[in-house]
mmCIF file of the C-alpha atoms, coordinates in Angstrom:
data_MODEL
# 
_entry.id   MODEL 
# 
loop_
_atom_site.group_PDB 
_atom_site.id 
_atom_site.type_symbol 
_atom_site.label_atom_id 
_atom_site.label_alt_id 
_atom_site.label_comp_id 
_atom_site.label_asym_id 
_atom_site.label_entity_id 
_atom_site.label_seq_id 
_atom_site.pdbx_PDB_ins_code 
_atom_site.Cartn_x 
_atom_site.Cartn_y 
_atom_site.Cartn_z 
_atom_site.occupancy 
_atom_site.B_iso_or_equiv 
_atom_site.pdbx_formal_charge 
_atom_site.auth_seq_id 
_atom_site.auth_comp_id 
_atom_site.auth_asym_id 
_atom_site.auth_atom_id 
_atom_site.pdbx_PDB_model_num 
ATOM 1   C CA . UNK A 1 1   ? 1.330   -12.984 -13.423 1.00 0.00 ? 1   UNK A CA 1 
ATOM 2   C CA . UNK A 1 2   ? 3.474   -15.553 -11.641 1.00 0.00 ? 2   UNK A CA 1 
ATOM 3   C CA . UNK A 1 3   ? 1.605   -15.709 -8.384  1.00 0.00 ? 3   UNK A CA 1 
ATOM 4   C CA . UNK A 1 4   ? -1.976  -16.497 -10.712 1.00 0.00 ? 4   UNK A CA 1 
ATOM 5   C CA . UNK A 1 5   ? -0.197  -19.619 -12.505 1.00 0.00 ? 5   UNK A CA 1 
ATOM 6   C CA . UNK A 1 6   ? 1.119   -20.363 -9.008  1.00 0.00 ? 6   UNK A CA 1 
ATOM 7   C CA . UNK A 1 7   ? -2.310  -20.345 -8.016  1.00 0.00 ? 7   UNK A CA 1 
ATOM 8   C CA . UNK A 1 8   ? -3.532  -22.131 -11.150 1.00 0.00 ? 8   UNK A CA 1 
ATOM 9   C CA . UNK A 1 9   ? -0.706  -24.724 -11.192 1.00 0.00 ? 9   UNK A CA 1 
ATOM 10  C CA . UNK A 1 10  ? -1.196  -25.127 -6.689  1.00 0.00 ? 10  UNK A CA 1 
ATOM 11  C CA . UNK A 1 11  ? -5.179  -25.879 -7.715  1.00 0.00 ? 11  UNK A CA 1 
ATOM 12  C CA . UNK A 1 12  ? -4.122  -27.962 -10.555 1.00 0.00 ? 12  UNK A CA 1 
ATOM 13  C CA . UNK A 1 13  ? -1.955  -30.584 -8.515  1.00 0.00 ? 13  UNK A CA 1 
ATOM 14  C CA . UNK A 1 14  ? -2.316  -34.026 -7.930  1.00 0.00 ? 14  UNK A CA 1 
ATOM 15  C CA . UNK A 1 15  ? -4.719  -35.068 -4.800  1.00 0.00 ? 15  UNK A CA 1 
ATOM 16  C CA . UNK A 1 16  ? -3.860  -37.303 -2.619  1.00 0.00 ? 16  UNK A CA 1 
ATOM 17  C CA . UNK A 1 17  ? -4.542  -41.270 -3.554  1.00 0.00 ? 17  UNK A CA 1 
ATOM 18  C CA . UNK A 1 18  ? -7.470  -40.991 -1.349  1.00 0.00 ? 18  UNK A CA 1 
ATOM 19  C CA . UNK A 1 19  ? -9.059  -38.181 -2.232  1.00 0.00 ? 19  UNK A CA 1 
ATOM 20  C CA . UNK A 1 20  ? -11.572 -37.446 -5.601  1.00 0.00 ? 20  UNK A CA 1 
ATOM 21  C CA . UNK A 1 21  ? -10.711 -35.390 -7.941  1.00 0.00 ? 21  UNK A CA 1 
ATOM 22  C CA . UNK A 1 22  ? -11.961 -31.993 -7.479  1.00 0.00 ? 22  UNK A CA 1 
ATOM 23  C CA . UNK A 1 23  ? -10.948 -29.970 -10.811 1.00 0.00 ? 23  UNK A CA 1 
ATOM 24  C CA . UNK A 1 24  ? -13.542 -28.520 -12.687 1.00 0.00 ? 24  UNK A CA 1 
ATOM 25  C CA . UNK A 1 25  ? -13.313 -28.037 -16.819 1.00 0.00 ? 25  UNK A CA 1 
ATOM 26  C CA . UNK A 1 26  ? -12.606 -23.770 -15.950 1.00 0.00 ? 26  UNK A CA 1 
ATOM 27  C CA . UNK A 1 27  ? -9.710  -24.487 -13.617 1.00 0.00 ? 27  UNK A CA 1 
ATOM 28  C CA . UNK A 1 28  ? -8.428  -27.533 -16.434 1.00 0.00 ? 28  UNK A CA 1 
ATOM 29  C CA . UNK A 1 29  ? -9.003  -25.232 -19.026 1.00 0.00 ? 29  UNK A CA 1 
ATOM 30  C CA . UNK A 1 30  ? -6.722  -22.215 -17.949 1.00 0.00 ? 30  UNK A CA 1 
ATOM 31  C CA . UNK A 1 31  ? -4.032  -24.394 -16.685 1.00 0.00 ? 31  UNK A CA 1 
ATOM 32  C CA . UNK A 1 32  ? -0.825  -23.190 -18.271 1.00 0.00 ? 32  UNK A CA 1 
ATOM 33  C CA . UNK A 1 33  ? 0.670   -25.497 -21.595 1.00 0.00 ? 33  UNK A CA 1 
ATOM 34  C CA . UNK A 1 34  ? 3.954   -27.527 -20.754 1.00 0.00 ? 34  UNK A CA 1 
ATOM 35  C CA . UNK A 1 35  ? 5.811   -24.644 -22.570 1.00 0.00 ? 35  UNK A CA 1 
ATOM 36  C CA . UNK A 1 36  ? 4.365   -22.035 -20.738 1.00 0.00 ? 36  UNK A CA 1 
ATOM 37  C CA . UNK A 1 37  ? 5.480   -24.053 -17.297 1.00 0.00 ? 37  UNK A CA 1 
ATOM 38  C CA . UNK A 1 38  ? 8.818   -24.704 -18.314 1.00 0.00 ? 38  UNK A CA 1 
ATOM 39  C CA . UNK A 1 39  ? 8.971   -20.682 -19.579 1.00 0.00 ? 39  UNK A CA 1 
ATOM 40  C CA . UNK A 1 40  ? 7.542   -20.241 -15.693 1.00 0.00 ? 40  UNK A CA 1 
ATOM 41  C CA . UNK A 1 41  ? 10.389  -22.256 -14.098 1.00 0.00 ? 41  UNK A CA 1 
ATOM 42  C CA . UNK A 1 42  ? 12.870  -20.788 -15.606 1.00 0.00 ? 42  UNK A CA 1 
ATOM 43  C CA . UNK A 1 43  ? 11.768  -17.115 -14.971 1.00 0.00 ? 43  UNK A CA 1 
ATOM 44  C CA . UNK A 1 44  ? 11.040  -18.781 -11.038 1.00 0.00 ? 44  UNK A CA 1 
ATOM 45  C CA . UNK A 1 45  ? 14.992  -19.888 -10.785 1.00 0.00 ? 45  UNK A CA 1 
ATOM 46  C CA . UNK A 1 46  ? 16.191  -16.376 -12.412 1.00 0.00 ? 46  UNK A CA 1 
ATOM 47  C CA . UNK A 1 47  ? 13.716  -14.310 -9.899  1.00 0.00 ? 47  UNK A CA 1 
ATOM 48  C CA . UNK A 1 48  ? 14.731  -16.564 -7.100  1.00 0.00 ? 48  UNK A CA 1 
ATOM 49  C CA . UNK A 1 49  ? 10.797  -17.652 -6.260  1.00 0.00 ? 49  UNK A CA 1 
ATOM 50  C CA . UNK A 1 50  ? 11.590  -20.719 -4.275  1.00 0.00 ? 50  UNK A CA 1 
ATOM 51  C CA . UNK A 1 51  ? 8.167   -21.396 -3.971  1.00 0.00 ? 51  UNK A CA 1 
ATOM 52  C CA . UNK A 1 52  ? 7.088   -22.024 -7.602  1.00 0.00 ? 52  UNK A CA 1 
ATOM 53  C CA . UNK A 1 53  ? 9.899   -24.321 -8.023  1.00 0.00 ? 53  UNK A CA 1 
ATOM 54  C CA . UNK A 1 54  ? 8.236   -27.346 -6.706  1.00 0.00 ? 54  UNK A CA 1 
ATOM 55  C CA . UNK A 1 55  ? 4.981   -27.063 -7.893  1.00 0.00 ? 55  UNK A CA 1 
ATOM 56  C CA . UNK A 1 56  ? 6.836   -26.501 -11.426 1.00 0.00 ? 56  UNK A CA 1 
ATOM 57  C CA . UNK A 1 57  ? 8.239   -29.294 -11.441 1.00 0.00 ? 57  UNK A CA 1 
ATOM 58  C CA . UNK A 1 58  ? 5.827   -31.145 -9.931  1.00 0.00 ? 58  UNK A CA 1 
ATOM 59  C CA . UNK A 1 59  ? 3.216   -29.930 -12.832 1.00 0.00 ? 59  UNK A CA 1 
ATOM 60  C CA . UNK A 1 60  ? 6.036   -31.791 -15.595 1.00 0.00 ? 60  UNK A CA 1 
ATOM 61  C CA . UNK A 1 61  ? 8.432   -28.836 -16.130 1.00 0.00 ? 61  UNK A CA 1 
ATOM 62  C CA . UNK A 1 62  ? 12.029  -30.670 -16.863 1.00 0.00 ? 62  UNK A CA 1 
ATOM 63  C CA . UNK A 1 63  ? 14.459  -29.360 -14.138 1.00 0.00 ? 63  UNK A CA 1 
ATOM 64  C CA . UNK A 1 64  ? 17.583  -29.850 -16.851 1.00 0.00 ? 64  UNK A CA 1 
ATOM 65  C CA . UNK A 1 65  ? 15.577  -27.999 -19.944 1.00 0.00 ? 65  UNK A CA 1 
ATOM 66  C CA . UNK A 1 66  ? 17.421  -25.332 -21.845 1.00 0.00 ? 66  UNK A CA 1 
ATOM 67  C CA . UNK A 1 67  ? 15.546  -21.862 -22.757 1.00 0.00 ? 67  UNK A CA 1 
ATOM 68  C CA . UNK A 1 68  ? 16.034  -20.376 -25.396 1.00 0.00 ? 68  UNK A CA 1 
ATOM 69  C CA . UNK A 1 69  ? 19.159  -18.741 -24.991 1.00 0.00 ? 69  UNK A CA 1 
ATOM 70  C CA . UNK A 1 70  ? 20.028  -22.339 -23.908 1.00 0.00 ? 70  UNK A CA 1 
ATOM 71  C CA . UNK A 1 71  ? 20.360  -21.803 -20.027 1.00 0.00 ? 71  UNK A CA 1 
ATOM 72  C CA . UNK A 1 72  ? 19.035  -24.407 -17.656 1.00 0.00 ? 72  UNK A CA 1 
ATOM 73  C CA . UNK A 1 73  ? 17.311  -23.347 -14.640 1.00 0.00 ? 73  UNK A CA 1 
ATOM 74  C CA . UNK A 1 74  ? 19.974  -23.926 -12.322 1.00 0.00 ? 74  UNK A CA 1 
ATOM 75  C CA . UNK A 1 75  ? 22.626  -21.932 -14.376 1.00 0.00 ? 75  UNK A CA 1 
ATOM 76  C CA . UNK A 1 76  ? 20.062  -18.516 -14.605 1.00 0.00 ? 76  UNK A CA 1 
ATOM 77  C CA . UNK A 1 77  ? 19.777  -19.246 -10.433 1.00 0.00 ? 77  UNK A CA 1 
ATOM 78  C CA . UNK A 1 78  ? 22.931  -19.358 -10.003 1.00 0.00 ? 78  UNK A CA 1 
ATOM 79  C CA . UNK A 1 79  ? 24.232  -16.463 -12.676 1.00 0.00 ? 79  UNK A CA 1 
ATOM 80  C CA . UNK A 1 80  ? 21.505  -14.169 -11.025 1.00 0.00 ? 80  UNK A CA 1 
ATOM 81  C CA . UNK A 1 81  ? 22.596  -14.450 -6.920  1.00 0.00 ? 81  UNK A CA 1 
ATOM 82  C CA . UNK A 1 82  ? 19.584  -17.115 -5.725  1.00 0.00 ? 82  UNK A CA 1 
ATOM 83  C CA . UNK A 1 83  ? 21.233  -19.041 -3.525  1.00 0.00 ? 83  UNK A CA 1 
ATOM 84  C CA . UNK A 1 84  ? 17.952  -20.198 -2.312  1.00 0.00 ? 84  UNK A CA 1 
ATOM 85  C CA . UNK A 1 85  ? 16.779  -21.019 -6.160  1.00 0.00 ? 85  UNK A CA 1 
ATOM 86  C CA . UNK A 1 86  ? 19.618  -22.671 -6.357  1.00 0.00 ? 86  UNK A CA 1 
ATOM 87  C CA . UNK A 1 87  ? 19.484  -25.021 -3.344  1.00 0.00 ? 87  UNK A CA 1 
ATOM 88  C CA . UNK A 1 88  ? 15.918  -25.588 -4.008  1.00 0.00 ? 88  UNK A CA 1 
ATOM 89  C CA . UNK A 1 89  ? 17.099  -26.600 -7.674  1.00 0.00 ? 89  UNK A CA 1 
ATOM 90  C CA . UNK A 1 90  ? 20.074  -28.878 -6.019  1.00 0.00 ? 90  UNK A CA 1 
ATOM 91  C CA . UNK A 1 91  ? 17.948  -30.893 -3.703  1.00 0.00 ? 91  UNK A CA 1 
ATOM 92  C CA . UNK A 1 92  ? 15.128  -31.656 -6.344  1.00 0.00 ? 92  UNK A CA 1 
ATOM 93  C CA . UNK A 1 93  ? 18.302  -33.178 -8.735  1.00 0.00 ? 93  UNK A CA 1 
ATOM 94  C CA . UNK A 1 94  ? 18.879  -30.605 -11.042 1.00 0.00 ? 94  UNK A CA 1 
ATOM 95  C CA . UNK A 1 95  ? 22.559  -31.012 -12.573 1.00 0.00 ? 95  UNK A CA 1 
ATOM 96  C CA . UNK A 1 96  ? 25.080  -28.975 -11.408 1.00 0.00 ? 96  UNK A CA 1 
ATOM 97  C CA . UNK A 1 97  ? 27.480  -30.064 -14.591 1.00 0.00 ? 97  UNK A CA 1 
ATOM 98  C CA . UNK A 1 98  ? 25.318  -29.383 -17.484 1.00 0.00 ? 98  UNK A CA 1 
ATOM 99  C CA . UNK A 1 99  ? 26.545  -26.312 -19.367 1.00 0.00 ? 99  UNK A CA 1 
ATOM 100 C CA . UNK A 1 100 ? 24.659  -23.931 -21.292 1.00 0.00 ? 100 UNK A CA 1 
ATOM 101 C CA . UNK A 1 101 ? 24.355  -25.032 -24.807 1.00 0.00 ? 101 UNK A CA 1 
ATOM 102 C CA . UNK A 1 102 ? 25.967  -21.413 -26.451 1.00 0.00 ? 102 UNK A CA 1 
ATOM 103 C CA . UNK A 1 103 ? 29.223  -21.584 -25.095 1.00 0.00 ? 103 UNK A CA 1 
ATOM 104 C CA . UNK A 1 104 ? 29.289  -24.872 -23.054 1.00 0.00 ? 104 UNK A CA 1 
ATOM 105 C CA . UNK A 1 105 ? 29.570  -22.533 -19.577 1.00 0.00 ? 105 UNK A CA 1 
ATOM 106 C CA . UNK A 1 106 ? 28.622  -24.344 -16.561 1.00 0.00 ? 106 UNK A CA 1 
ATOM 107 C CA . UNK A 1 107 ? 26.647  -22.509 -13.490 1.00 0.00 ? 107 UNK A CA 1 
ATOM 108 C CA . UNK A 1 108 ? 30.227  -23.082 -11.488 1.00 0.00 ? 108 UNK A CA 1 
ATOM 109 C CA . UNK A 1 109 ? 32.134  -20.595 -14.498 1.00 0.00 ? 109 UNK A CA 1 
ATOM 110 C CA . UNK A 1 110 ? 28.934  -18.123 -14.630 1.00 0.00 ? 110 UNK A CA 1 
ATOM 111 C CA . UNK A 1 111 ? 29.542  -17.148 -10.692 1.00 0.00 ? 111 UNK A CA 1 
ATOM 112 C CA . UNK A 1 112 ? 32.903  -16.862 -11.112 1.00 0.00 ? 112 UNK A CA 1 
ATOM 113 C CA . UNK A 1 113 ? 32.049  -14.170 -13.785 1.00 0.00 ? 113 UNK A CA 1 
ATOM 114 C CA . UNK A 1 114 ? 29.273  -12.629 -11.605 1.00 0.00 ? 114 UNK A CA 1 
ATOM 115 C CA . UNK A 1 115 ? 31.285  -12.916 -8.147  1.00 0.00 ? 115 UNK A CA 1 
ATOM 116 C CA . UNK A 1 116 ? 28.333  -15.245 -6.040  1.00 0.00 ? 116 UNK A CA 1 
ATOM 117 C CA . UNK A 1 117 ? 30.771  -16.699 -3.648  1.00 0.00 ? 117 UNK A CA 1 
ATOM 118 C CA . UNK A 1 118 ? 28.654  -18.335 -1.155  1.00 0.00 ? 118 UNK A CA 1 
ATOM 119 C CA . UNK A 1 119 ? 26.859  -20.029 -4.603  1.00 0.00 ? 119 UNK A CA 1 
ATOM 120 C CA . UNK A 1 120 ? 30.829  -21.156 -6.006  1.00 0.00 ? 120 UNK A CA 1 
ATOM 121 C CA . UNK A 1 121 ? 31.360  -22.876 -2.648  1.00 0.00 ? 121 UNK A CA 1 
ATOM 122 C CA . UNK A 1 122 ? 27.880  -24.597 -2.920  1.00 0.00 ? 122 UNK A CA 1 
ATOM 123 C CA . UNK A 1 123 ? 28.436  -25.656 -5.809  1.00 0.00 ? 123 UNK A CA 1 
ATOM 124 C CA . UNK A 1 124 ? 31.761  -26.587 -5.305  1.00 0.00 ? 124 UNK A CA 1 
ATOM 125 C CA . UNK A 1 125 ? 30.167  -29.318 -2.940  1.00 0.00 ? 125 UNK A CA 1 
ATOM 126 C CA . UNK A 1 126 ? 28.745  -31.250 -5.873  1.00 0.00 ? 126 UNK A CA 1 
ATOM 127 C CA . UNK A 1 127 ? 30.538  -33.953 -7.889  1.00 0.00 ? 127 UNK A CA 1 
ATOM 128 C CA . UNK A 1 128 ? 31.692  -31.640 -11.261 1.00 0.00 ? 128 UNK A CA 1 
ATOM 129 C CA . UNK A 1 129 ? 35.176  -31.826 -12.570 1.00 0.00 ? 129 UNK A CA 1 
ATOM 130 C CA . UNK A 1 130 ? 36.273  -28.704 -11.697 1.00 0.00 ? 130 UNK A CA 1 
ATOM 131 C CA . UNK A 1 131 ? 38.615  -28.118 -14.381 1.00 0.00 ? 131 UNK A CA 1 
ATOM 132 C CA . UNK A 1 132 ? 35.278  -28.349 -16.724 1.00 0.00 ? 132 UNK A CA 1 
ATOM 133 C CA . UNK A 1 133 ? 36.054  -26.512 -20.167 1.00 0.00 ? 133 UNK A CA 1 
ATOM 134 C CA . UNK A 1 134 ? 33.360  -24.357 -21.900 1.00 0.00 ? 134 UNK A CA 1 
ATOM 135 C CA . UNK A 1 135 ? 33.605  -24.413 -25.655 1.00 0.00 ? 135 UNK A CA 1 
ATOM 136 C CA . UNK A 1 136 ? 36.803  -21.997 -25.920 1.00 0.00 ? 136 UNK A CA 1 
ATOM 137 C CA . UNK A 1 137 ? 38.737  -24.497 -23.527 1.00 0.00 ? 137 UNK A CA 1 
ATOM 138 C CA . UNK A 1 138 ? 37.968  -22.155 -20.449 1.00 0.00 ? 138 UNK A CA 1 
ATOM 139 C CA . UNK A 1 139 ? 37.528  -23.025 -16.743 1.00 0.00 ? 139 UNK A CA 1 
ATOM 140 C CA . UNK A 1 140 ? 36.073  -21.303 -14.234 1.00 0.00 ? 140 UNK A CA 1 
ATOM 141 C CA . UNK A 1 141 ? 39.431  -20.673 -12.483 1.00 0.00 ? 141 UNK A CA 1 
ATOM 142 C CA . UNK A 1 142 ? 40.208  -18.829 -15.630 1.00 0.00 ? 142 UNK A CA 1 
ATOM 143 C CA . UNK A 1 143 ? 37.097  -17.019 -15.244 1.00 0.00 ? 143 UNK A CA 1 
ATOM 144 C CA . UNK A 1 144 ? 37.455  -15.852 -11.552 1.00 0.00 ? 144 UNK A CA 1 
ATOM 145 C CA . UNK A 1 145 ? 40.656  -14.767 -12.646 1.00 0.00 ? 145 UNK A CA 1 
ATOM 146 C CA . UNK A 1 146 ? 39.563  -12.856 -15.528 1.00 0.00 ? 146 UNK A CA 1 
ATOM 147 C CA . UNK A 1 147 ? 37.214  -10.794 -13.427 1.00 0.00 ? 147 UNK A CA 1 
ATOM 148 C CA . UNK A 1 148 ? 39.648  -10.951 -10.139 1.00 0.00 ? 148 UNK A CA 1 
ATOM 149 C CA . UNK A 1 149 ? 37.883  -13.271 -8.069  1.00 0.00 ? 149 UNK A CA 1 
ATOM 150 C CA . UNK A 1 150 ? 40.108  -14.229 -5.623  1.00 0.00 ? 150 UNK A CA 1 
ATOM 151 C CA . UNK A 1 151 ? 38.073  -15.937 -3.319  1.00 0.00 ? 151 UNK A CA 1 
ATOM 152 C CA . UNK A 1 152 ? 36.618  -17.823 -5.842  1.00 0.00 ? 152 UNK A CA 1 
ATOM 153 C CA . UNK A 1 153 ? 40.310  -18.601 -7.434  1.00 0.00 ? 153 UNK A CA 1 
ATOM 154 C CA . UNK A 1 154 ? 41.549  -19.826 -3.697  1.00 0.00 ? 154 UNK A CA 1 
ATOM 155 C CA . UNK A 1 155 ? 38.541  -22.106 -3.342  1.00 0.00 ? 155 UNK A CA 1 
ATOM 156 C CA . UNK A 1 156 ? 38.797  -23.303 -6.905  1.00 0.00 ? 156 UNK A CA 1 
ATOM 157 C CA . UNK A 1 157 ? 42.325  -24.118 -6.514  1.00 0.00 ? 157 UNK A CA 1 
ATOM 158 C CA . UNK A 1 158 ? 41.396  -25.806 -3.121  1.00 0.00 ? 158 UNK A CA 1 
ATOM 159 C CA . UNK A 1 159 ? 39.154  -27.935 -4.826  1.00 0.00 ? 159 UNK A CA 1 
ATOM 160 C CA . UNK A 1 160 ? 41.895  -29.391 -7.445  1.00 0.00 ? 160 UNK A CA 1 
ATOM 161 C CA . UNK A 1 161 ? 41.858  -26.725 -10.473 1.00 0.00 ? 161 UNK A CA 1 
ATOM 162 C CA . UNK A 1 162 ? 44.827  -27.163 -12.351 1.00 0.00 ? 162 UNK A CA 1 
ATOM 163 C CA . UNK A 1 163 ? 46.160  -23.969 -12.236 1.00 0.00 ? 163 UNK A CA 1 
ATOM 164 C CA . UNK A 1 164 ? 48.484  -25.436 -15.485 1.00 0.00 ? 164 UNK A CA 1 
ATOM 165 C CA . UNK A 1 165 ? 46.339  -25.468 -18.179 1.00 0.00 ? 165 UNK A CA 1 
ATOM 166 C CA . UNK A 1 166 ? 45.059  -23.136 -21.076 1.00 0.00 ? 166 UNK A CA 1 
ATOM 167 C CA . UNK A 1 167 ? 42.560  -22.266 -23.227 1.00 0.00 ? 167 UNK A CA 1 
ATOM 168 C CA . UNK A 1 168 ? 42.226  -22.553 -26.827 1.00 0.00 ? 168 UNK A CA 1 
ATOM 169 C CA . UNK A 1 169 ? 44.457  -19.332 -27.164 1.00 0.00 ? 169 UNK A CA 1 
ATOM 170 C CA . UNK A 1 170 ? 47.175  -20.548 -25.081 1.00 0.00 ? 170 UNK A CA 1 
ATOM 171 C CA . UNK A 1 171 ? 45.769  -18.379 -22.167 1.00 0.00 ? 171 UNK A CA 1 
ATOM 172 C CA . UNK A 1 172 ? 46.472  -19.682 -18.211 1.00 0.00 ? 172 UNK A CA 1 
ATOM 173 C CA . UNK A 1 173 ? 44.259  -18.408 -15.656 1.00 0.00 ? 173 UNK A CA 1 
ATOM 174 C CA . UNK A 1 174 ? 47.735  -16.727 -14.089 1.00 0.00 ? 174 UNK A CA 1 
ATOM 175 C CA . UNK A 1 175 ? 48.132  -15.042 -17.520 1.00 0.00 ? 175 UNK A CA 1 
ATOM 176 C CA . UNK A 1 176 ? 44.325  -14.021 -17.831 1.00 0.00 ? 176 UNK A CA 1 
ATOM 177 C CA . UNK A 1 177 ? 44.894  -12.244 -14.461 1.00 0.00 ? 177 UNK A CA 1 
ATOM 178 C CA . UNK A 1 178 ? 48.488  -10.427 -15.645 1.00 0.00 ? 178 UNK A CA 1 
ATOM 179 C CA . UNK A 1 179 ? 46.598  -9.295  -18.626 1.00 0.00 ? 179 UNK A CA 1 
ATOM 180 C CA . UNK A 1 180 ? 43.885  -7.639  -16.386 1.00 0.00 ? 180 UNK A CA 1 
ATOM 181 C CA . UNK A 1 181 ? 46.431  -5.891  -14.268 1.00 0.00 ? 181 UNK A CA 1 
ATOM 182 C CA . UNK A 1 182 ? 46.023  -8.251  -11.224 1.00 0.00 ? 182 UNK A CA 1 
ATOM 183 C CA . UNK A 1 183 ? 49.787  -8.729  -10.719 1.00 0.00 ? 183 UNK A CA 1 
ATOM 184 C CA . UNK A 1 184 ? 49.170  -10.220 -6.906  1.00 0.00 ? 184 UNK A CA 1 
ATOM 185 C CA . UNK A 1 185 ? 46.649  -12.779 -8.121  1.00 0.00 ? 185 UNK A CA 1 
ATOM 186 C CA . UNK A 1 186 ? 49.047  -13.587 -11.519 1.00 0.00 ? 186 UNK A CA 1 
ATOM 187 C CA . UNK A 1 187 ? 51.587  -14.473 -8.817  1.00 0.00 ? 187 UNK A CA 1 
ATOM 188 C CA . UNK A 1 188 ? 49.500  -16.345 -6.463  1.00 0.00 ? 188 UNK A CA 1 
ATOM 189 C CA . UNK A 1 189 ? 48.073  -18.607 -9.559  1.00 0.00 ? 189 UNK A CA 1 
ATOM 190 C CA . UNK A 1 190 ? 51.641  -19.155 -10.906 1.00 0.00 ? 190 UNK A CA 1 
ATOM 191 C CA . UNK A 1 191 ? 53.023  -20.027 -7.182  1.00 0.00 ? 191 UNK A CA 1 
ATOM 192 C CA . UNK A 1 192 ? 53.318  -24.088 -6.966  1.00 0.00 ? 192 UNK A CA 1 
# 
């Protein structure tokens, strides 16, 4: 199914200045609708097809949309391990900092839940504030040490996490990680 609106959307771009239009009313007429090519980009960043991305967008799909469970495209790339998705996503200016609009998670605090190191340190590289707080006053260094992500917690706290402050419960990221049991990374989070 993806690879025919690939096909449809590849036959369906813009020619060059100096070349005529070559479209005929079939090709026009099955073209996908601006929903269904924003529903396509965001199944392309989850799946990791790199090469839909730009024709996507290209097409008019909006590379900072929400779907319907309110994740952009970068944040399902990211959350699902595409590192290539994800770069792809980067480069054409999708925003790294735009959280998901259920529980204000950014793509930085969804791999520190799903453990995509090489994806934290890329994104890591962008401009967010990396003590960013989803709607229960979370950051992702809370997160990575929720789910004992300690290479994720030592480049967070490289890149300026304040390993001080707490969620809307009170909760530190060192006493998120006592709670789990992960006395060695409690220690290393409450260490100055």
């Amino acid at each position: 199914m993806l690879s025919t609106m690939f096909a449809l959307l590849l036959a369906a771009a813009p020619a060059p200045v100096t070349a005529q239009p070559t479209a005929d009313a079939a090709t026009a007429a099955a073209l996908p609708t601006p929903e269904r090519r924003q529903e396509l980009l965001f199944e392309a960043a989850r799946l990791g097809r790199v090469d839909m991305i730009a024709p996507l967008l290209q097409s008019g799909a909006d590379i900072d949309a929400r779907d319907a469970r309110g994740f952009t495209p970068l944040i399902l790339a990211a959350y699902n391990g595409q590192m290539e998705a994800v770069e792809a996503l980067l480069a054409a200016g999708a925003d790294a900092c735009k959280p998901d609009a259920g529980q204000g998670n950014t793509a930085q605090m969804g791999v520190a839940f799903k453990g995509h190191d090489a994806i934290a340190a890329r994104l890591l590289k962008g401009s967010c504030d990396v003590n960013a707080r989803n709607k229960a006053g979370q950051t992702a260094l809370m997160m990575a040490a929720l789910f004992g992500r300690t290479a994720q917690t030592d480049m967070l706290l490289q890149a300026g996490a304040d390993r001080t402050l707490a969620d809307a419960t009170g909760r530190t990221a060192a006493s998120v990680a006592a709670a789990q049991g992960n006395t060695a990374l409690a220690e290393t989070l409450l260490a100055p």
